[in-house]
C-alpha positions as CSV (number, residue, x, y, z in Angstrom):
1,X,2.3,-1.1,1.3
2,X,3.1,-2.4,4.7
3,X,2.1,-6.3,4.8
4,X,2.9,-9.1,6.9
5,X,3.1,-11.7,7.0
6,X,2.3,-12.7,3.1
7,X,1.5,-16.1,2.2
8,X,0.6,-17.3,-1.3
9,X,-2.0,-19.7,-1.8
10,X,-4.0,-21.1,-4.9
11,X,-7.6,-20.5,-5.7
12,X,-9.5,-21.5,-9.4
13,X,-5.7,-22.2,-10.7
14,X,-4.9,-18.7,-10.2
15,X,-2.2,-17.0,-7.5
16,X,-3.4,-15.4,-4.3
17,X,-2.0,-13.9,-1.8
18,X,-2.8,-13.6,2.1
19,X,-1.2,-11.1,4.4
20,X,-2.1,-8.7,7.2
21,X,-2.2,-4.8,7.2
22,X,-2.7,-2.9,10.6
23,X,-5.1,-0.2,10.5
24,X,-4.6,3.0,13.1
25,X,-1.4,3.9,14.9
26,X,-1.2,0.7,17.6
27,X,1.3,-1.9,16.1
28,X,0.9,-3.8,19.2
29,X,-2.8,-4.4,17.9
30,X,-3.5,-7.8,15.2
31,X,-3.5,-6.9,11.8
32,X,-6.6,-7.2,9.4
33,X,-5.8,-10.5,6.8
34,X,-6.9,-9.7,3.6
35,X,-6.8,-11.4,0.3
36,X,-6.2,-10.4,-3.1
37,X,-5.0,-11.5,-6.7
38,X,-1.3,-11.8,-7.6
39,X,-0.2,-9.9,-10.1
40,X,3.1,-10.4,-10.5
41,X,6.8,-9.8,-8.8
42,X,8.6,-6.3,-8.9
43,X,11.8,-5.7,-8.2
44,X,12.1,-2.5,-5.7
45,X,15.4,-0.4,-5.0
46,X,15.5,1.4,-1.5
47,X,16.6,4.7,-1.2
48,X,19.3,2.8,-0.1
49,X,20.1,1.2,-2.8
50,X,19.0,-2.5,-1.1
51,X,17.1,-4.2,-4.1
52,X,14.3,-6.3,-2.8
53,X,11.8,-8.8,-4.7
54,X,7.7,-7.7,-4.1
55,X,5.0,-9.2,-5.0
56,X,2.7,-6.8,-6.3
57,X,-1.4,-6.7,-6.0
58,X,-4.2,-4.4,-7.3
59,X,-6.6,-1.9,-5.3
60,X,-7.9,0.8,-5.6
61,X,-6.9,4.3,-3.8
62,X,-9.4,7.1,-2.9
63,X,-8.2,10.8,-2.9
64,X,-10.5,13.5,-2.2
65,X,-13.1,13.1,-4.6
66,X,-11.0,11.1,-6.9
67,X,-10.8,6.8,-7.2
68,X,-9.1,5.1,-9.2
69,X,-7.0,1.5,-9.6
70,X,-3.3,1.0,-8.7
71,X,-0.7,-1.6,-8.4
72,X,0.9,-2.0,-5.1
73,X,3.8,-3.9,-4.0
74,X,3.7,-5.5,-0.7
75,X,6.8,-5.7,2.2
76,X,7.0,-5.1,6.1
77,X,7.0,-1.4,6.2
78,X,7.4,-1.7,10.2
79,X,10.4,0.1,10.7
80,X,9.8,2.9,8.3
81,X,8.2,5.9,8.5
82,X,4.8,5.4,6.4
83,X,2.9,2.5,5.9
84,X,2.3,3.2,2.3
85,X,4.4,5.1,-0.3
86,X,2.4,6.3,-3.7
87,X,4.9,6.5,-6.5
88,X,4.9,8.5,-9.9
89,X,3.0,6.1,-11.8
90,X,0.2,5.9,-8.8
91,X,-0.4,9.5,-9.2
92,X,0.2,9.5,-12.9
93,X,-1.4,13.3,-14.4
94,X,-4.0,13.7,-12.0
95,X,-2.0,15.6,-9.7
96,X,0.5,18.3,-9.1
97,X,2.4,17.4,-5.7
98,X,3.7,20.6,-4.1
99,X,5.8,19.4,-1.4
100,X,5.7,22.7,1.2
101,X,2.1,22.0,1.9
102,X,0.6,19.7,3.7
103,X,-2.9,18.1,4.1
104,X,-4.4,20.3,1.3
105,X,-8.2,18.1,1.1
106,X,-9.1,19.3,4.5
107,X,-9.0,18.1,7.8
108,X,-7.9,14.6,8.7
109,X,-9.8,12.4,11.4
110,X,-8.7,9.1,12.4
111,X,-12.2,7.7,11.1
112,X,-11.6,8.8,7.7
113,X,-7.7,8.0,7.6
114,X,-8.3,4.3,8.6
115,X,-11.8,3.9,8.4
């Protein structure tokens, strides 16, 4: 997930972590700061094959009728082309991904996208 700038910080002797996220389009705009638990560090591969060193958090992701909790990693996402990337294990059996089609729970809005 697209973060930055992330700070770690201690609260009740247990690891927290502060960061931004931008909500809409605008970059230009300030990011929301939000807080949330540590989990852990993950090590990432890019398609690239650059290996970076996350820290990861968990949240909980809304899709269509369906919510559920899942473990994101957090990085500046600025410069690539989604703000957010769901993995295998995100998705795990509840869904079957058919790449030619697109935007298959109905008609997006921008209220219900960011909002």
């Amino acid at each position: 997930m697209d973060a930055d700038p992330i700070g770690e910080f201690v609260r009740s002797k247990q690891r927290w972590l502060r960061f931004s996220v931008f909500v809409g389009a605008d970059l230009s705009m300030a990011g929301q700061c939000v807080e949330a638990k540590l989990v852990g560090y993950r090590d990432v591969r890019s398609s690239t094959g650059h290996l970076t060193h996350r820290p990861v958090i968990e949240s909980s992701i809304q899709i269509g009728a369906y919510r559920w909790p899942i473990e994101l990693t957090l990085t500046n996402r600025r410069s690539m082309g989604f703000r957010l990337l769901l993995g295998r294990s995100s998705i795990g059996d509840r869904f079957l991904v058919d790449p030619t089609r697109s935007y298959l729970g109905g008609p997006i809005n921008d209220q219900r996208r960011y909002g």
